[in-house]
C-alpha positions in Angstrom: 19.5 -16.7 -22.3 23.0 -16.6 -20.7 23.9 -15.6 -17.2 24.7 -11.9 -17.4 20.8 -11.2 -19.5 19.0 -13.4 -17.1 20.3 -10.8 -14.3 19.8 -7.9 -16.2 16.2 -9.2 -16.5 16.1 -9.9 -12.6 17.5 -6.3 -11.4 14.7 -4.3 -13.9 11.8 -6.5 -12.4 13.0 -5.4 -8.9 13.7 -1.8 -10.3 10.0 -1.7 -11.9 8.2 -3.0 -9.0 5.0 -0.6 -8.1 5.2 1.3 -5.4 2.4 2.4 -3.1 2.7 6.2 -2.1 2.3 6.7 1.8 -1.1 7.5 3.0 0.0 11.1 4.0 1.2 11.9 0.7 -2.0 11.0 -0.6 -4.1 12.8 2.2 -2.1 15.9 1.6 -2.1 15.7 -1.8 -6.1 15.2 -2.0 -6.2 18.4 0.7 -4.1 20.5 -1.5 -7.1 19.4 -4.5 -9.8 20.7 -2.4 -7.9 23.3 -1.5 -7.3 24.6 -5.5 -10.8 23.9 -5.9 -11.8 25.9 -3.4 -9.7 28.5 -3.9 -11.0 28.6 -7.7 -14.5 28.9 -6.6 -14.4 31.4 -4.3 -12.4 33.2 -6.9 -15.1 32.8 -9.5 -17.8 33.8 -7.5 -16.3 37.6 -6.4 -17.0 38.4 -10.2 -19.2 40.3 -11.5 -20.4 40.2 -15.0 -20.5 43.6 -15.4 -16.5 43.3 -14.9 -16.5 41.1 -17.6 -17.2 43.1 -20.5 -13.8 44.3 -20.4 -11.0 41.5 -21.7 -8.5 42.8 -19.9 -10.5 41.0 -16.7 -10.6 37.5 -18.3 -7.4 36.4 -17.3 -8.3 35.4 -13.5 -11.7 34.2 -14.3 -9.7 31.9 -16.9 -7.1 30.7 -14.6 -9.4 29.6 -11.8 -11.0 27.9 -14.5 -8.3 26.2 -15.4 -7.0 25.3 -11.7 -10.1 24.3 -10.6 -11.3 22.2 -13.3 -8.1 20.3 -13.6 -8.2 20.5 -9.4 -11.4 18.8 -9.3 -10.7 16.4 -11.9 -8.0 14.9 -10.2 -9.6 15.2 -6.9 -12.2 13.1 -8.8 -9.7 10.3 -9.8 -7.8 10.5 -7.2 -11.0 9.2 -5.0 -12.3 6.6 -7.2 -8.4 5.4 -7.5 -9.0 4.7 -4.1 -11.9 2.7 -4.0 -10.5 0.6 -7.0 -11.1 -2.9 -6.7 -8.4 -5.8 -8.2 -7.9 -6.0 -11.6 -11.1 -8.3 -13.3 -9.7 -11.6 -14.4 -12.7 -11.9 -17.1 -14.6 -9.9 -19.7 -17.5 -9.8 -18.0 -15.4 -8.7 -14.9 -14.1 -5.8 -16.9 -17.3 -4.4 -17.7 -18.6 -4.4 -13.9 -15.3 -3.1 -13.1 -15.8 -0.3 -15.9 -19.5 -0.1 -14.4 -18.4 0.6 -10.7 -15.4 3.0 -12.2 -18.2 5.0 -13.8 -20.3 5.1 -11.2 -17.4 6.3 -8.5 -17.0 8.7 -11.1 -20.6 10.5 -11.3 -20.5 10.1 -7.2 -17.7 11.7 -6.7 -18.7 14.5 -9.2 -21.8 15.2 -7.9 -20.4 15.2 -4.5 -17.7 17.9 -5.3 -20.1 20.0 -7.1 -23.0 20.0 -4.6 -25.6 18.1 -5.8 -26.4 20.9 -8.6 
């Protein structure tokens, strides 16, 4: 590998390196996710189904669906990202690791939808 690729290599691997996000980008992110979700809810739950016959009425029913569930999905990851644990180093590692990412999952989904 001559001089000039050998550097090229070097600069990308310090270019590339992962970066952690500052906690108060992450806190405000995850409060702008509940917020959305929220929002969605409490726009869902003014109305009626009488007011539904009509399709000229589905479009904010439909959005809030859309806001919220991709709201609380990511509010969802975003919390189990969290409590991720190093990489597993084994097979068997990966499947508790798999395991525990599963179970974060279904807590933090029942939590968000109130134990329904």
């Amino acid at each position: 590998m001559s001089a000039s690729a050998a550097e090229f290599e070097s600069l990308l691997r310090q270019a590339l390196v992962p970066v952690e996000p500052p906690a108060a980008l992450v806190e405000r992110l995850e409060h702008t996710l509940v917020s959305l979700t929220e929002l969605a809810q409490d726009e869902l739950e003014s109305w009626e189904l009488s007011a539904m016959r009509d399709p000229r009425n589905w479009a904010r029913p439909a959005a809030a669906l859309v806001v919220g569930g991709a709201a609380g999905t990511a509010l969802v990851l975003l919390r189990a990202r969290r409590r991720a644990h190093p990489p597993p180093r084994s097979v068997g590692g990966a499947r508790e690791s798999a395991e525990r990412v599963i179970r974060d999952l279904s807590r933090e989904t029942r939590r968000l939808l109130g134990d329904r």
